[in-house]
C-alpha positions as protocol buffer text, in pm:
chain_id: "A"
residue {
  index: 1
  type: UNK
  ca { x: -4973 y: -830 z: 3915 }
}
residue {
  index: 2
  type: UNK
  ca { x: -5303 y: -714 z: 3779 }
}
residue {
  index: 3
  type: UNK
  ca { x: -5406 y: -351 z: 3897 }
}
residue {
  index: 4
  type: UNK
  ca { x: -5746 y: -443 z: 3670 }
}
residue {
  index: 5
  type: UNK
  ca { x: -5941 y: -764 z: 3681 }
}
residue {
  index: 6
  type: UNK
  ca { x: -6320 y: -846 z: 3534 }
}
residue {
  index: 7
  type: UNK
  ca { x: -6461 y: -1160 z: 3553 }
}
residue {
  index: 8
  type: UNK
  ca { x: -6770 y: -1277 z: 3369 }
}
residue {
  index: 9
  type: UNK
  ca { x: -6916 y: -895 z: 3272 }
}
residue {
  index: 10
  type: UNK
  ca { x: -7238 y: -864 z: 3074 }
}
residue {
  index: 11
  type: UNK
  ca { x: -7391 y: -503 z: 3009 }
}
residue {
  index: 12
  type: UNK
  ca { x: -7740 y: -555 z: 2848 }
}
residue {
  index: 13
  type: UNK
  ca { x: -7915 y: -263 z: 2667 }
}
residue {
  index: 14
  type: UNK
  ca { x: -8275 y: -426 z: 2642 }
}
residue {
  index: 15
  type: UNK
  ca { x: -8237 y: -719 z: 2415 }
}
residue {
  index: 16
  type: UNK
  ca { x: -7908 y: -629 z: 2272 }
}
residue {
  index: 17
  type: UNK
  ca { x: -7564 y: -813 z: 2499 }
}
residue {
  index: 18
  type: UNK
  ca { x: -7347 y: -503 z: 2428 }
}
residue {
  index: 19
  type: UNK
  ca { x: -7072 y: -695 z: 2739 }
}
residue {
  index: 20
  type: UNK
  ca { x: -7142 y: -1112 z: 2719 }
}
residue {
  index: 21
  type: UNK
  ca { x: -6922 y: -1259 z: 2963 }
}
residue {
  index: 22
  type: UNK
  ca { x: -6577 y: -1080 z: 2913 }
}
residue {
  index: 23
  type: UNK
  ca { x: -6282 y: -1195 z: 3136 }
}
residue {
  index: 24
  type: UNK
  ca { x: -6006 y: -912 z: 3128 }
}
residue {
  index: 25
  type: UNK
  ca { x: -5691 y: -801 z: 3278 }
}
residue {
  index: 26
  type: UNK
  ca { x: -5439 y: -564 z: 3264 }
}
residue {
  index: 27
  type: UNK
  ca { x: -5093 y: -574 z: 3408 }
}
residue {
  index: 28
  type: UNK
  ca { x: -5013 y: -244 z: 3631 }
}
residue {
  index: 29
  type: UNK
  ca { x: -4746 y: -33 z: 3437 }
}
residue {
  index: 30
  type: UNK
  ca { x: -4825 y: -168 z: 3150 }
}
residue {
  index: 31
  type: UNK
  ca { x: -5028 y: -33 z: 2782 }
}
residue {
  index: 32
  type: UNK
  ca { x: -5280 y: -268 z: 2655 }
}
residue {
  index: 33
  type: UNK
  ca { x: -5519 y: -228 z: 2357 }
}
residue {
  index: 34
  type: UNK
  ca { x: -5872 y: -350 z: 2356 }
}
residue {
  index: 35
  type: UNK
  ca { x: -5968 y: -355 z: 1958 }
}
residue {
  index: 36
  type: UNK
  ca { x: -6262 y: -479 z: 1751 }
}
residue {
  index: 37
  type: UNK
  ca { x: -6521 y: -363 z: 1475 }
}
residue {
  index: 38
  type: UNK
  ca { x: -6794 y: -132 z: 1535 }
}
residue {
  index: 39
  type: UNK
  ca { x: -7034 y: -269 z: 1783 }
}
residue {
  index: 40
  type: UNK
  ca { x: -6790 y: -463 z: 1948 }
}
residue {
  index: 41
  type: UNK
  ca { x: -6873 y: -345 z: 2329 }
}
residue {
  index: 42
  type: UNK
  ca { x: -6500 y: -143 z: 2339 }
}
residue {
  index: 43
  type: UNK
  ca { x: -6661 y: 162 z: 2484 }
}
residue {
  index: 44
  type: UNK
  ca { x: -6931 y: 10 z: 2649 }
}
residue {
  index: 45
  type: UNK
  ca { x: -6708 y: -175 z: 2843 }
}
residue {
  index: 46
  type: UNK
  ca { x: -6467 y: 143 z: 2929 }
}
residue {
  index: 47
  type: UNK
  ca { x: -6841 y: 317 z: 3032 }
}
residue {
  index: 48
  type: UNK
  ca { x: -6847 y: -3 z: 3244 }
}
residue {
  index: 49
  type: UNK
  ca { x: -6513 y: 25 z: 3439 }
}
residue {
  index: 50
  type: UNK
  ca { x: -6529 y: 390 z: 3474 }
}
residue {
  index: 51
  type: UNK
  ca { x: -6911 y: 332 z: 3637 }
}
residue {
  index: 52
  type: UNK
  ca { x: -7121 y: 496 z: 3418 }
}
residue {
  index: 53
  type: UNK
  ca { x: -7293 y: 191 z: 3296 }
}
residue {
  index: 54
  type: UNK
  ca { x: -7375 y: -61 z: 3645 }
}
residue {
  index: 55
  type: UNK
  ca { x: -7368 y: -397 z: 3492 }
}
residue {
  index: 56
  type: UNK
  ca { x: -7579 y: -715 z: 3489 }
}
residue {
  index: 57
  type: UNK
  ca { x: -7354 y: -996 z: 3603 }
}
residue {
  index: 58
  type: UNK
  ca { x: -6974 y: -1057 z: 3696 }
}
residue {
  index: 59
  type: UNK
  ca { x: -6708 y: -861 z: 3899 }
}
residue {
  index: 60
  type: UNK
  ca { x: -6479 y: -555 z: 3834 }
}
residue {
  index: 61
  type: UNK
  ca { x: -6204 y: -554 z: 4043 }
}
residue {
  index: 62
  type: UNK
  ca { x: -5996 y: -238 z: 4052 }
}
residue {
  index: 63
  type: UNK
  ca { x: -5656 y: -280 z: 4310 }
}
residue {
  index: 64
  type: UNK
  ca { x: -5828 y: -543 z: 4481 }
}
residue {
  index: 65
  type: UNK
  ca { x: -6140 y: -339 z: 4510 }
}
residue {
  index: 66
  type: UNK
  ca { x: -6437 y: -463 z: 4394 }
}
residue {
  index: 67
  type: UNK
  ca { x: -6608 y: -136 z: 4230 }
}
residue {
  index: 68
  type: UNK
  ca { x: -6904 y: -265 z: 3977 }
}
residue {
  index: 69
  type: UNK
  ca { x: -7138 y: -86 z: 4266 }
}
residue {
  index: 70
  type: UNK
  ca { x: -6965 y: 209 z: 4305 }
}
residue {
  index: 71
  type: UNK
  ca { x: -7076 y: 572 z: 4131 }
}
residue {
  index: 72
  type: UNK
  ca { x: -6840 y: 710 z: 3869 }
}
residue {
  index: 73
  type: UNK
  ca { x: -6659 y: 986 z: 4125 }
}
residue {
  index: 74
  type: UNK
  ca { x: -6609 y: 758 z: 4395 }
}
residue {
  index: 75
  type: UNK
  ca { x: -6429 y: 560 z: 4116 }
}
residue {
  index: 76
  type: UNK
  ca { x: -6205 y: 849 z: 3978 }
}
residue {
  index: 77
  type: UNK
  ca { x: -6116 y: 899 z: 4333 }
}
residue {
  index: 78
  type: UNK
  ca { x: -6003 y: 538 z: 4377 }
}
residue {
  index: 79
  type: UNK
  ca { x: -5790 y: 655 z: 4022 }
}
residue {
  index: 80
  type: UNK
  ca { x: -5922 y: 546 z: 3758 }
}
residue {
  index: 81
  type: UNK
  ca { x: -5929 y: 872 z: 3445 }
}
residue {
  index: 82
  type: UNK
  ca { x: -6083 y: 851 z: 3086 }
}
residue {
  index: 83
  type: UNK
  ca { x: -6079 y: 1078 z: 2791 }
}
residue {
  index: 84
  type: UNK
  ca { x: -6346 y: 1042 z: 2523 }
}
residue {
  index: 85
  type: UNK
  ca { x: -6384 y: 941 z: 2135 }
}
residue {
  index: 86
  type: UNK
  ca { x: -6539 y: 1236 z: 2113 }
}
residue {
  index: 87
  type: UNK
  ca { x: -6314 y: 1524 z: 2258 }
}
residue {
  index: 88
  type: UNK
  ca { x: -6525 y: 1643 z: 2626 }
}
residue {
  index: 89
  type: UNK
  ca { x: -6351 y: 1990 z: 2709 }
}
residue {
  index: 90
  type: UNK
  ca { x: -6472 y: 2272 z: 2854 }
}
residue {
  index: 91
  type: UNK
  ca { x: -6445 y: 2489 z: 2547 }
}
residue {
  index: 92
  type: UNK
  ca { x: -6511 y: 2840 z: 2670 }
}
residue {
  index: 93
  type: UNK
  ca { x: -6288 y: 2788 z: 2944 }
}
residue {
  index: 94
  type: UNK
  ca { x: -5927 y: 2809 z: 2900 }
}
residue {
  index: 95
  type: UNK
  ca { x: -5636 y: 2528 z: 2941 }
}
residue {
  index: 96
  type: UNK
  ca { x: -5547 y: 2600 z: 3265 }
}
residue {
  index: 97
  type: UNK
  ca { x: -5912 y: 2597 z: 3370 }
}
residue {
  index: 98
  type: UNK
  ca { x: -6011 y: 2302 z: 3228 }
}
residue {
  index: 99
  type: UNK
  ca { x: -5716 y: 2108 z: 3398 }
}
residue {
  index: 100
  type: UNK
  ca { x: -5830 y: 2304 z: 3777 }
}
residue {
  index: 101
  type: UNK
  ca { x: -6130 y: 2122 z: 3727 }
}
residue {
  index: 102
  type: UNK
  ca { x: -5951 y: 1767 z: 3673 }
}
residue {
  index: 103
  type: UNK
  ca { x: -5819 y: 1851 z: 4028 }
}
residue {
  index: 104
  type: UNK
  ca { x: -6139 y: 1848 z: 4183 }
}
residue {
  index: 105
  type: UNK
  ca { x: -6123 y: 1557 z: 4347 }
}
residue {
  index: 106
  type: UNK
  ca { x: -5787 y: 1615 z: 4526 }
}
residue {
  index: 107
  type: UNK
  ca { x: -5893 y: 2025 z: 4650 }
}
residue {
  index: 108
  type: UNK
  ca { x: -5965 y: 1965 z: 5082 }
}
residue {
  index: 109
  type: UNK
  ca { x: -6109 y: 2272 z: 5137 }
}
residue {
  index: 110
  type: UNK
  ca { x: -6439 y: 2316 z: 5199 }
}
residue {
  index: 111
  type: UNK
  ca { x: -6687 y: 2524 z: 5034 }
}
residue {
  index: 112
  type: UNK
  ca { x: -6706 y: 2767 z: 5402 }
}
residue {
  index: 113
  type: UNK
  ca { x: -6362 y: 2842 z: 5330 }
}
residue {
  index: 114
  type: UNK
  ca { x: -6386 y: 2894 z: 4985 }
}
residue {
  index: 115
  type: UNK
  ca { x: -6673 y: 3153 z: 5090 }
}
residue {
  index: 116
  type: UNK
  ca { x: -6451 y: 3328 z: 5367 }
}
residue {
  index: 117
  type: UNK
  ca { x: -6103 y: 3283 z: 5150 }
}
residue {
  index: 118
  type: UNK
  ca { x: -5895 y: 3132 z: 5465 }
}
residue {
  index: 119
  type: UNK
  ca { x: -5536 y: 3067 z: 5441 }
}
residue {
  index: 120
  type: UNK
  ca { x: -5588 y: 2684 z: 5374 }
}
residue {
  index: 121
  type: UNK
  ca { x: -5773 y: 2772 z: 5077 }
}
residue {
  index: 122
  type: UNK
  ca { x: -5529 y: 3004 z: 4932 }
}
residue {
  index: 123
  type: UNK
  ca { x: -5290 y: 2754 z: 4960 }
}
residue {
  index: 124
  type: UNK
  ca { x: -5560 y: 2501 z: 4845 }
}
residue {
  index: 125
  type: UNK
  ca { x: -5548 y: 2710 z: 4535 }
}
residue {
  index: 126
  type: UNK
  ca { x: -5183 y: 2735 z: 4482 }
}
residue {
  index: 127
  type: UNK
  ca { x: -5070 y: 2422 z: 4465 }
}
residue {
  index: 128
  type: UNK
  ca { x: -5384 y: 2364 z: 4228 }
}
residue {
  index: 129
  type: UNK
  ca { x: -5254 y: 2636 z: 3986 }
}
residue {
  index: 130
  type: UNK
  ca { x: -4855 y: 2503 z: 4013 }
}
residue {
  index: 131
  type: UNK
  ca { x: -5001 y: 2129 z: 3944 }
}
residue {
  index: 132
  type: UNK
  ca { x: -5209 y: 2252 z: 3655 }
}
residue {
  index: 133
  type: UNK
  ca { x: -4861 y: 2465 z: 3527 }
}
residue {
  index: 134
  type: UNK
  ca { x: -4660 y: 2135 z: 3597 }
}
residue {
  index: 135
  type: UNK
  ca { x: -4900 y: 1943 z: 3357 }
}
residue {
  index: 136
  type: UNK
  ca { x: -4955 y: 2222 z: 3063 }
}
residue {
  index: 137
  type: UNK
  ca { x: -4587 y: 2168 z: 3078 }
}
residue {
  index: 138
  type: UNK
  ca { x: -4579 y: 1792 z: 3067 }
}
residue {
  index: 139
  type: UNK
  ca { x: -4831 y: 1774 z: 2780 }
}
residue {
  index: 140
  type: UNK
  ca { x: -4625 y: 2018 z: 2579 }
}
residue {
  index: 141
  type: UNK
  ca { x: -4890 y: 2288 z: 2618 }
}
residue {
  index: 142
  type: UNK
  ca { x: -4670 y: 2577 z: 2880 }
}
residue {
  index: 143
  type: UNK
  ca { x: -4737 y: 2848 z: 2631 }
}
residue {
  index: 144
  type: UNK
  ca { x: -5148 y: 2813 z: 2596 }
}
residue {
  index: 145
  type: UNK
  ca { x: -5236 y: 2809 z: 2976 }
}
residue {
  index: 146
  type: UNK
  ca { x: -5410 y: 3107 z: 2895 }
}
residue {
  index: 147
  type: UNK
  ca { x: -5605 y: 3002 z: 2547 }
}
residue {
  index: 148
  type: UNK
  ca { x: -5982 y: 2880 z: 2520 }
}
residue {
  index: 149
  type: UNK
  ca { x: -5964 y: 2548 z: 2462 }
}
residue {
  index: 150
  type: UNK
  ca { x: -6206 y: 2598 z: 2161 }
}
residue {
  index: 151
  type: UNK
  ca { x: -5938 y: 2792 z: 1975 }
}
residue {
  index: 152
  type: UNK
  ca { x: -5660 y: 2542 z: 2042 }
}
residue {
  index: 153
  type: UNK
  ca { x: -5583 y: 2324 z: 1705 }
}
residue {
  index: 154
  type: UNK
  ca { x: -5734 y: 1946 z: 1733 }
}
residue {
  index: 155
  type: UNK
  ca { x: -5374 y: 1779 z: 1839 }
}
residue {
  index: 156
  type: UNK
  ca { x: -5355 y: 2025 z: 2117 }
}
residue {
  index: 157
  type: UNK
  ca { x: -5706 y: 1996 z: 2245 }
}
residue {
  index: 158
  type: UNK
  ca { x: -5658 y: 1608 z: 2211 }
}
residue {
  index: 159
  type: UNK
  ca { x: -5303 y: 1652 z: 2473 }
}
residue {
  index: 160
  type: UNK
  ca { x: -5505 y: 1909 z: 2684 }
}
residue {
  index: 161
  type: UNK
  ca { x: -5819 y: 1655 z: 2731 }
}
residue {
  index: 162
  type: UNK
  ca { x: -5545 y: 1351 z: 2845 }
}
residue {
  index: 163
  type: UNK
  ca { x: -5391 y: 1651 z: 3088 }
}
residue {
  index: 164
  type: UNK
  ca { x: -5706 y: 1720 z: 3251 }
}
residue {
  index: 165
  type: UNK
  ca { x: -5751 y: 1323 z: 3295 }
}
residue {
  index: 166
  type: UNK
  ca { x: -5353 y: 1315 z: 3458 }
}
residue {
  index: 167
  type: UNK
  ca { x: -5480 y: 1596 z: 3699 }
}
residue {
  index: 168
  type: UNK
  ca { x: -5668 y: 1353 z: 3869 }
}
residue {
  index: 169
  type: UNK
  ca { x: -5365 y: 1134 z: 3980 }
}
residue {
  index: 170
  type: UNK
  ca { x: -5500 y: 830 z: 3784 }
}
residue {
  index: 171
  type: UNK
  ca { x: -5316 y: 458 z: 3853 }
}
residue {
  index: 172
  type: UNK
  ca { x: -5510 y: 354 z: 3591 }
}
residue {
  index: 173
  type: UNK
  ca { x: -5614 y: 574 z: 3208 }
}
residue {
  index: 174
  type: UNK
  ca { x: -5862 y: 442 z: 2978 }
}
residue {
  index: 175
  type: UNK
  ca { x: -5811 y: 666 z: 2615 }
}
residue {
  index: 176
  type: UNK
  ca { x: -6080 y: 613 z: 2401 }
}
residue {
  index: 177
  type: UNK
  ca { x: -5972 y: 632 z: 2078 }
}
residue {
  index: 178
  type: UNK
  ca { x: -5677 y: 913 z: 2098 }
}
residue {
  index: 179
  type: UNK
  ca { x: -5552 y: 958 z: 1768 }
}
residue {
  index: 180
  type: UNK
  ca { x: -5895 y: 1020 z: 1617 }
}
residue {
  index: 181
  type: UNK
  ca { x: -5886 y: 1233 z: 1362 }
}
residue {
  index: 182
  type: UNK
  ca { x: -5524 y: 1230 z: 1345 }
}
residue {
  index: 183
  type: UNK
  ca { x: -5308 y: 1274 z: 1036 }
}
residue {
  index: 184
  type: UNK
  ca { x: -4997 y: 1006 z: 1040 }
}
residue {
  index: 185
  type: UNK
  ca { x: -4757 y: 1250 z: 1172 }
}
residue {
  index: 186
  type: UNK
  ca { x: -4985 y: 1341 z: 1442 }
}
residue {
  index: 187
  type: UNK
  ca { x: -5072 y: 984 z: 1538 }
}
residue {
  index: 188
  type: UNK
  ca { x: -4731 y: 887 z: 1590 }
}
residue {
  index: 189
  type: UNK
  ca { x: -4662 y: 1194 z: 1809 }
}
residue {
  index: 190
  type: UNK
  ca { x: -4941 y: 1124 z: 1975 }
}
residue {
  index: 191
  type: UNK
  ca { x: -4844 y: 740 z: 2049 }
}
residue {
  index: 192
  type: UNK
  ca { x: -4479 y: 878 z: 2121 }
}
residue {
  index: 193
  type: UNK
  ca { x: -4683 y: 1016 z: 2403 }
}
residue {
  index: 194
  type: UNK
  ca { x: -4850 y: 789 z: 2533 }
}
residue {
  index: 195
  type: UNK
  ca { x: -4562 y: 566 z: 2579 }
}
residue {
  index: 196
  type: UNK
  ca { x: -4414 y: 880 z: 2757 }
}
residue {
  index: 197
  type: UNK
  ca { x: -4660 y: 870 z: 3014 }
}
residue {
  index: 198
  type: UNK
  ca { x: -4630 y: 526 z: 3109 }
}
residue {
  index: 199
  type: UNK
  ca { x: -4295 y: 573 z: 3108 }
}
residue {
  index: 200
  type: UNK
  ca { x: -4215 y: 881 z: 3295 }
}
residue {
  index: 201
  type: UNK
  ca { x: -4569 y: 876 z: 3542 }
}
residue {
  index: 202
  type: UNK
  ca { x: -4548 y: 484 z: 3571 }
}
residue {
  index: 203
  type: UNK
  ca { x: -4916 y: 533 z: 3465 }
}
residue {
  index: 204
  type: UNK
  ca { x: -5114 y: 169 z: 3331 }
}
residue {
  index: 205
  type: UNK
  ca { x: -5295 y: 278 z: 3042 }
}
residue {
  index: 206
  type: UNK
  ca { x: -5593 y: 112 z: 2841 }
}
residue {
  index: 207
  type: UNK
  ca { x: -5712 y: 202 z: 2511 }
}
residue {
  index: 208
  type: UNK
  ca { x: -5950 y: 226 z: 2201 }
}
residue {
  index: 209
  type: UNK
  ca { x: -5820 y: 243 z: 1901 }
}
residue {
  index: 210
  type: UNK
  ca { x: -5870 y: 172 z: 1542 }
}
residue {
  index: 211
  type: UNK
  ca { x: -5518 y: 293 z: 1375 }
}
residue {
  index: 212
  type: UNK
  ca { x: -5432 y: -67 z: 1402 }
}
residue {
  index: 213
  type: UNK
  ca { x: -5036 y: 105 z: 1309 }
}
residue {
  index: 214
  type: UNK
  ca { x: -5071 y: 276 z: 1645 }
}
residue {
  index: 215
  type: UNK
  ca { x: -5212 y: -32 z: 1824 }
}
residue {
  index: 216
  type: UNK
  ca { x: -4910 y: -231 z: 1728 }
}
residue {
  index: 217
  type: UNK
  ca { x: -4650 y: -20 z: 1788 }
}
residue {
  index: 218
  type: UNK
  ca { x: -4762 y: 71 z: 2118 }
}
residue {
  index: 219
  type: UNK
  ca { x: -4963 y: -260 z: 2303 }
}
residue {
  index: 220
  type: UNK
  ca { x: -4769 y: -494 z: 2524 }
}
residue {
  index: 221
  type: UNK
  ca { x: -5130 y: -734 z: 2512 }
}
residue {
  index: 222
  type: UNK
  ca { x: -5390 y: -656 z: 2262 }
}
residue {
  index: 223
  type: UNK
  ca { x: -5757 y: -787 z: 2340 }
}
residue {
  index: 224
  type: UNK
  ca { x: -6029 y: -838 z: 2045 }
}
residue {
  index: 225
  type: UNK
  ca { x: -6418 y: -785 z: 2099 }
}
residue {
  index: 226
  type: UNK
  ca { x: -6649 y: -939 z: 1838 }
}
residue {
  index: 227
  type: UNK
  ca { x: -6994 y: -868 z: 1888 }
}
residue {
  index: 228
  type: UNK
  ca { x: -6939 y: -815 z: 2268 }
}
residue {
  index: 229
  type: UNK
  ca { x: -6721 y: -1111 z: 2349 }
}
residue {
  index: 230
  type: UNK
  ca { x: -6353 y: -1196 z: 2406 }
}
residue {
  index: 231
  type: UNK
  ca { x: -6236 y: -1376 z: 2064 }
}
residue {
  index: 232
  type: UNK
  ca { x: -5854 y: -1345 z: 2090 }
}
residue {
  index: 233
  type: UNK
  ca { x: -5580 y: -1207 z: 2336 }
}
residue {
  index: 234
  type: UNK
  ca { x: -5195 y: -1155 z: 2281 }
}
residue {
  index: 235
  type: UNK
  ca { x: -4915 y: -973 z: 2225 }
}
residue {
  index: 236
  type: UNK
  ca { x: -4929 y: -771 z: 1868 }
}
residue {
  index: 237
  type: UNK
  ca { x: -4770 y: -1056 z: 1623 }
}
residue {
  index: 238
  type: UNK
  ca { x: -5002 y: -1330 z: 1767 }
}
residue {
  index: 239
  type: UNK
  ca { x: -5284 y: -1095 z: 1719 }
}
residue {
  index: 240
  type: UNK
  ca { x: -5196 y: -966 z: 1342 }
}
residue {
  index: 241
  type: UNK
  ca { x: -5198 y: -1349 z: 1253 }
}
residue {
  index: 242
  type: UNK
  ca { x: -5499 y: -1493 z: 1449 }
}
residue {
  index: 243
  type: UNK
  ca { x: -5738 y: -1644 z: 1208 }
}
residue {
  index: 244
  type: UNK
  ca { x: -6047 y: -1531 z: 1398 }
}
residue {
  index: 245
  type: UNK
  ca { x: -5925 y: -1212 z: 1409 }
}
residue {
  index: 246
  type: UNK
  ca { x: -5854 y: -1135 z: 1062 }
}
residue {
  index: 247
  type: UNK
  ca { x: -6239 y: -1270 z: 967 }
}
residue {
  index: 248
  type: UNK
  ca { x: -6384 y: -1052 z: 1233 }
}
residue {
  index: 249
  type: UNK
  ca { x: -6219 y: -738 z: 1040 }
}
residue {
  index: 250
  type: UNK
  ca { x: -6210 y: -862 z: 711 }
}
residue {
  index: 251
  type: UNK
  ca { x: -6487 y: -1126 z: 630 }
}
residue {
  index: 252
  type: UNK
  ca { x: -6505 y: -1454 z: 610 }
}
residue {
  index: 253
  type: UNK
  ca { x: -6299 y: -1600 z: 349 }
}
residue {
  index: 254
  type: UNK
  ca { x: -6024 y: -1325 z: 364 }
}
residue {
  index: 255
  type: UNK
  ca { x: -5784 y: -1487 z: 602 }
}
residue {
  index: 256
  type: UNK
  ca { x: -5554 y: -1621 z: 325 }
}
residue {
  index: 257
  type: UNK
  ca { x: -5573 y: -1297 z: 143 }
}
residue {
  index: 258
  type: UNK
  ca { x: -5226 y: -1149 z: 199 }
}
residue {
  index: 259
  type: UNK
  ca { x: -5240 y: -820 z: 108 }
}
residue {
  index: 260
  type: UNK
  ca { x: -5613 y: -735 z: 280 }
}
residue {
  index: 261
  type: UNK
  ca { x: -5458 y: -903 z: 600 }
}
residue {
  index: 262
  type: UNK
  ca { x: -5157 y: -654 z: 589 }
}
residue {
  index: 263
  type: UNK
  ca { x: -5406 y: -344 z: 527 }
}
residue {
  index: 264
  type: UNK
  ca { x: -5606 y: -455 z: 859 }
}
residue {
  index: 265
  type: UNK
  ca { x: -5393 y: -549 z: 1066 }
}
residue {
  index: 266
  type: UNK
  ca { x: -5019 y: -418 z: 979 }
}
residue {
  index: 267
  type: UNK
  ca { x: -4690 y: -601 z: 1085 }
}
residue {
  index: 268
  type: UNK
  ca { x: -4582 y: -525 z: 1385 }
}
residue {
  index: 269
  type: UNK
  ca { x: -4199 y: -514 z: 1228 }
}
residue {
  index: 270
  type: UNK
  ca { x: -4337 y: -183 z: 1027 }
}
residue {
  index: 271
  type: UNK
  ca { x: -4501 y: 10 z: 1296 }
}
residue {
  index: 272
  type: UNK
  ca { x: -4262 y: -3 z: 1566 }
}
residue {
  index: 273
  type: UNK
  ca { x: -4036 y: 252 z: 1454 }
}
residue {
  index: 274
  type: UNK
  ca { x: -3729 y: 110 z: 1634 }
}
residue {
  index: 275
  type: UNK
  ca { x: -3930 y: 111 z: 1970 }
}
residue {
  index: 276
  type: UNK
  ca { x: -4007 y: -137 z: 2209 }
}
residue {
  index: 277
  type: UNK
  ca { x: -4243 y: -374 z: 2127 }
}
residue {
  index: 278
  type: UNK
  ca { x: -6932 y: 854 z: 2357 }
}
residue {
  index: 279
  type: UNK
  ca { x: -7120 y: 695 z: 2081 }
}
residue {
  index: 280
  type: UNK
  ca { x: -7395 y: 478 z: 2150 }
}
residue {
  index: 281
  type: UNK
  ca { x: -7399 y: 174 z: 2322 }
}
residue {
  index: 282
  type: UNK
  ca { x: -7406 y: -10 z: 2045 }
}
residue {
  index: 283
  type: UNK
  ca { x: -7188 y: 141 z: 1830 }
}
residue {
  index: 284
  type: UNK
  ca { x: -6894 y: 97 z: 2005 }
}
């Protein structure tokens, strides 16, 4: 069953529809892709489920939860986690600090004990720091607990920003755009990964991407934006041969030109690998 459902959104930004009328779901457990050119509303419409943006018109429905009204922590306590296009650590702090402060949500002591240092927030603290060990450890990280997360290399800080996102129990992740940046080697460990999570955490994940190699090796349903709305949905070899698709990346006119349609939007037989099938507004 769906663990995400929005009906009819629209997000306007003055006279520009960024979100016009976009039905979506995703199936819990699963990986979907939401794709598109520049512009196409991807991350406004993440902005919009996580509740940073409040939208104009429809319904956002979030484990039979309506949350469109709701402010951004109340929704990250519900579980819903995002990482960013552009990476959002805590860069003088270290690893282990910057996932403590994903946990926020899930400390119970108050700031009276924190103040007095009581027994409950000792062991508040504990099972904080043995969490935050637990995921260093998941993300492949156990040896840089103690490292500034500025001096970590890119790939690292990429795994450390998604860790910080697990710490806050999430049903739900939305990545934005996680192999950004990414030589080929380190985009395919990096959708190795993700798999891995959904795998081994049973976490549904959403994401952003433009590898279109990563989106088809990964995505159990692929949805494509155009200029804010819906213009295809399916699994990766209906997408990679949808007409409207292949104009909305390419041009018009380029549809029944082989070789550009393989460069855009790559078989899904050569990306699988043997496996199973913020900017602005507007410039997302």
């Amino acid at each position: 069953m769906p663990l995400l459902t929005a009906t009819a959104v629209t997000k306007k930004f003055g006279g520009l529809t960024a979100v016009n009328n976009l039905d979506f779901e995703i199936e819990q457990g699963s990986i979907a892709s939401l794709i598109g050119p520049n512009g196409a509303g991807k991350t406004t419409f993440f902005n919009c489920i996580a509740g940073f943006y409040q939208i104009e018109a429809g319904q956002i429905v979030f484990d039979g939860q309506p949350i469109q009204r709701l402010r951004r922590d109340q929704i990250a306590h519900l579980g819903i986690s995002r990482t960013y296009q552009n990476i959002r650590l805590f860069a003088n702090m270290t690893a282990m600090e910057n996932i403590l402060v994903g946990q926020h949500y899930h400390l119970r002591s108050s700031w009276i004990g924190a103040v007095l240092g009581t027994k409950g927030v000792r062991e508040d603290e504990g099972r904080a720091h043995r969490e935050a060990r637990r995921l260093l450890r998941f993300v492949g990280l156990q040896n840089k607990g103690d490292l500034l997360a500025s001096n970590l290399p890119y790939g690292d800080q990429r795994r450390l920003e998604v860790a910080r996102a697990l710490a806050n129990k999430p049903r739900l992740l939305l990545l934005d755009e996680p192999t950004a940046g990414m030589n080929p080697a380190e985009s395919q460990q990096m959708t190795e990964f993700i798999r891995h999570l959904r795998d081994e955490l049973g976490t549904t994940i959403l994401l952003i991407e433009h590898e279109m190699r990563v989106v088809m090796g990964i995505s159990e349903k692929i949805t494509v934006l155009h200029y804010g709305q819906k213009i295809a949905e399916g699994t990766p070899i209906q997408i990679q041969t949808d007409p409207l698709v292949i104009e909305a990346y390419l041009g018009r006119g380029s549809a029944g030109t082989a070789g550009h349609e393989a460069t855009a939007i790559p078989a899904v037989e050569a990306t699988q690998g043997g496996a199973s099938a913020g900017p602005t507004p507007a410039s997302a």
